[in-house]
C-alpha positions, 0 to 999 in steps of 0.5 A: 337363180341361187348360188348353187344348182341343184344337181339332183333337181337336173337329174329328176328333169332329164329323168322324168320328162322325155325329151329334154335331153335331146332339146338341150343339146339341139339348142346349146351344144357349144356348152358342157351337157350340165350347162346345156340342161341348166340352160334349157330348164331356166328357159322352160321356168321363166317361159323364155324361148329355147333358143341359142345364148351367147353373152352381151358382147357375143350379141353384139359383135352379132348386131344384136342387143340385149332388151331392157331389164332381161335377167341373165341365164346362168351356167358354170364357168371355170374361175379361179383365185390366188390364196398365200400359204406356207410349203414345208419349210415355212416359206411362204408360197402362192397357190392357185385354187380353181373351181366352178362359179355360176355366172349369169352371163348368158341370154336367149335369143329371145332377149334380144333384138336387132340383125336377124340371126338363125341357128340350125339345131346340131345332132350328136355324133358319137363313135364307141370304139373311138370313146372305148380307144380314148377312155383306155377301156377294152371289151372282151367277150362275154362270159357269163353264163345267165342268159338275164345278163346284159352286160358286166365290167370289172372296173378296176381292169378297165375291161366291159362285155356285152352280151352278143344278144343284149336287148338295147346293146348302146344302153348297156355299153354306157352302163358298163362304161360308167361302172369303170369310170366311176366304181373303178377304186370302191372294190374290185367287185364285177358288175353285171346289168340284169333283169332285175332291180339291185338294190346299190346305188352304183347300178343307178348311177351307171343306169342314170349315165347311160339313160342320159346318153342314149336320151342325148344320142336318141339310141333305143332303150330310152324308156326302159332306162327311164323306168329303171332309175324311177323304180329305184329312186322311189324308195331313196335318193341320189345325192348331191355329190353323186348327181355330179359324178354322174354328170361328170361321167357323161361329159367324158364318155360324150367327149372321148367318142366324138371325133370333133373333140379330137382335133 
């Protein structure tokens, strides 16, 4: 695998083939939702059973060996390195810089032999007041007076609405969520999901969280979401940094709602 993913190539996987998701998460819930989906599509790509991973040394405190000439999957680590510069009174100081680094440490199941293991697949659990409470969001009572309107936020207030009538309430909680997580410092516009399609990359952004979401949660919603992103996304593309904002929104929401998390 090359040295950097392509984020936008993981955002067309999740996007354009139901399921994937949710099976990701089912099979490598101990790993952050971007790895999850690096993990499955290196699978699907090599046609190695989706299944746990662990490391070679995980395996064999399990009783387990990684089989001869079995390349390993790889995902995102946290790593850092020490570099030496000087303050502002020219002394010479050490820095740590911090990053991610992709690391081909990890195996399927399927790729290794020896005492029997079994994993059960996890389901997700996910609390909204309890995410609402950890994100510092609030909700106030819907407004507007365009019965279309689903929902809107006011990014830099922090502060959501959802429409009592709103057709999939759980997807557009997570689309207004993602508005404030991520659009919070552009302006201080209010964003209002309706019927129709604008034409603002910030919609799809927020669309393509809560997509992942309700995909992850399996809420309703799903396919009208799914139908959203790929209307817009025919006449232009998410980029790179943009693919890892979203990523990165979803990792938090996730993480703020699930008690587990919290101890």
């Amino acid at each position: 695998m090359k040295n950097q993913v392509q984020w936008s190539a993981l955002l067309n996987e999740a996007v354009t083939k139901p399921g994937v998701i949710s099976s990701a998460y089912s099979r490598f819930y101990n790993f952050s939702i971007g790895n999850q989906l690096l993990a499955f599509t290196q699978c699907a790509a090599r046609n190695i059973d989706v299944g746990p991973i662990a490391t070679l040394k995980a395996w064999n405190k399990l009783g387990r060996r990684v089989q001869k000439n079995q390349k390993g999957i790889s995902l995102y680590i946290p790593s850092q390195f020490k570099v030496k510069e000087k303050d502002t009174s020219g002394k010479e100081v050490e820095k740590v810089i911090k990053y991610f680094a992709l690391k081909p440490n990890w195996f399927a199941l399927s790729q290794t032999e020896g005492d029997d293991f079994v994993q059960e697949p996890k389901s997700p659990e996910w609390n909204a007041e309890l995410a609402l409470q950890n994100l510092g969001i609030s909700v106030e009572k819907f407004k507007l007076a365009d019965g279309n309107c689903q929902g809107y936020a006011r990014p830099r207030d922090k502060v959501i609405a959802l429409n009592p009538v709103a057709e999939y309430p759980h997807k557009t909680r997570f689309h207004e969520i993602a508005h404030v997580l991520l659009h919070s410092k552009d302006d201080n516009s209010v964003f209002a999901d309706g019927d129709t399609l604008p034409v603002d990359i910030k919609e799809v952004e927020a669309e393509s969280v809560a997509y992942i979401l309700v995909s992850l949660l399996g809420l309703p919603g799903q396919e009208e979401s799914r139908g959203y992103i790929q209307h817009w996304l025919g006449n232009s593309q998410v980029s790179e940094k943009q693919c890892q904002r979203i990523f990165g929104a979803v990792e938090k929401i996730f993480k703020a709602g699930q008690k587990e998390a919290q101890q």
